[in-house]
N, C-alpha and C positions, 0 to 999 in steps of 0.2 A: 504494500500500500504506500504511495504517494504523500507525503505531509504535504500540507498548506505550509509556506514559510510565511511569518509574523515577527513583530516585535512584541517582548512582554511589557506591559505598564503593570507596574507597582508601586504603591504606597507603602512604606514602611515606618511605624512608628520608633522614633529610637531607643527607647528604652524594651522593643521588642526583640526577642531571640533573633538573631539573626539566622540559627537553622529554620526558623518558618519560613524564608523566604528559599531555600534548598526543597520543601513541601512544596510550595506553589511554582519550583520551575520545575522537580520532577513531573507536579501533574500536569502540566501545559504540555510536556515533553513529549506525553504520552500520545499526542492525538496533533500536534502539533511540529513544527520544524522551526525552533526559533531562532533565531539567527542573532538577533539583538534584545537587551533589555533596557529600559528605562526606571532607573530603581530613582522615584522621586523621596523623599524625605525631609521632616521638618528642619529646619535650618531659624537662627533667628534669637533675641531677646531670651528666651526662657528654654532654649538650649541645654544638656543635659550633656555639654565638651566635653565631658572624659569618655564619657558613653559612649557618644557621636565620634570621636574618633575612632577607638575601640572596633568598633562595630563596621565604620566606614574599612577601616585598615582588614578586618577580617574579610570581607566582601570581595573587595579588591585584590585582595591576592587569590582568593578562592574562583571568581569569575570573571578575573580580568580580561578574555577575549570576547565576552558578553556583554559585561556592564557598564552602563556610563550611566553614573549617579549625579544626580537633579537635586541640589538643593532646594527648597522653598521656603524664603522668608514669611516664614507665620508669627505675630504677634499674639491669637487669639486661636488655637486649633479648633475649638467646639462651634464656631463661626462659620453657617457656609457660604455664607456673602464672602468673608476674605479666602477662605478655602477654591472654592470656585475661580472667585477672582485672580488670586494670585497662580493658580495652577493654569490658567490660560495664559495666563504672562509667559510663565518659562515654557509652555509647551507649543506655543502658536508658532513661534521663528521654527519650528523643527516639526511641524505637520507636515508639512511637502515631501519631505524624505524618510519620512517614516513607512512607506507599505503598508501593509497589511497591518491592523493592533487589536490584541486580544487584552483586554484591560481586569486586571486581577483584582476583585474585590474581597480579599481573604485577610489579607494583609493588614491594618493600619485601624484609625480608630472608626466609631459609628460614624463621626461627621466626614468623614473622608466617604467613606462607603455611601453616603448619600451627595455626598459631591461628584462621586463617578458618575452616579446614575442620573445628577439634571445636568451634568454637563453630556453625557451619552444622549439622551432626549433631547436638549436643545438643540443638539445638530452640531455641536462643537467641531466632534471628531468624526475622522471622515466614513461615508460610505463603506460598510463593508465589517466596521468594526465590531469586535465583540464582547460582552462582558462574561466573566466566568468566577465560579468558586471551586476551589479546592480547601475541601473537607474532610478530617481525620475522620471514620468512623471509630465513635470512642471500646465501644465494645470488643471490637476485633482490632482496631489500629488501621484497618483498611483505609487507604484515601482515597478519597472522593471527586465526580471533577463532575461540576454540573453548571451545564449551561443555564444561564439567567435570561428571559425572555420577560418581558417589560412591556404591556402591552398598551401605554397612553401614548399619544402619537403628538411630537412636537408643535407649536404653535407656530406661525411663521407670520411675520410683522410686514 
């Protein structure tokens, strides 16, 4: 079988394991040919530097023919007016060459997960794209990869 080549988008919270994000690329892996990832992450005022290094430095050596991590100046992360807002700032110069994107909603906090999904509805990102969770199944440890289908159709001005 043939993968579809993609880019991954992710969110990562920093004070989260950084093995979660090893979960959501084995399960993208599985059905997917990903070529590039986009590991967005909060950056900013209330920064958690030892961590955010830590965690950047582990990444980076682990999937550095993969990754190109996306800081985001966040002030307020429970915010999805700035969440939104500033997640189009850093990701709009680098639509064009992005291909294909399967956008990972597993990762990062509630208000991110709800930022994927009105920027996904709005029409941000382009044609094509999709969202996905991977999910440990906690009884067995199985993971999970399940398509998210979203059925309100964006407004257009």
């Amino acid at each position: 079988m043939i993968k579809k080549k993609v880019s991954l988008m992710t969110w990562m919270a920093i004070e989260r394991d950084p093995n979660l994000f090893d979960n959501v690329l084995r399960a993208a892996q599985e059905l997917y040919d990903v070529e590039h990832v986009y590991y967005l992450y909060t950056s900013g005022k209330k920064t958690k530097t030892n961590i955010l290094e830590q965690n950047l430095m582990f990444m980076r050596r682990k999937y550095s023919s993969l990754l190109e991590a996306i800081p985001v100046d966040i002030n307020n992360p429970s915010s999805l007016e700035e969440l939104c807002e500033k997640v189009q700032d850093v990701l709009e110069p680098r639509l064009e060459t992005m291909g294909d994107i399967i956008i990972s909603t597993t990762a990062g906090t509630p208000a991110m997960y709800a930022s994927w999904i009105l920027l996904f509805k709005s029409g941000f990102f382009p044609p094509g794209t999709e969202l996905f969770s991977a999910q440990r199944e906690l009884k067995r440890g199985k993971e999970l990869f399940e398509n998210k289908k979203i059925e309100i159709e964006p407004t257009q001005e």
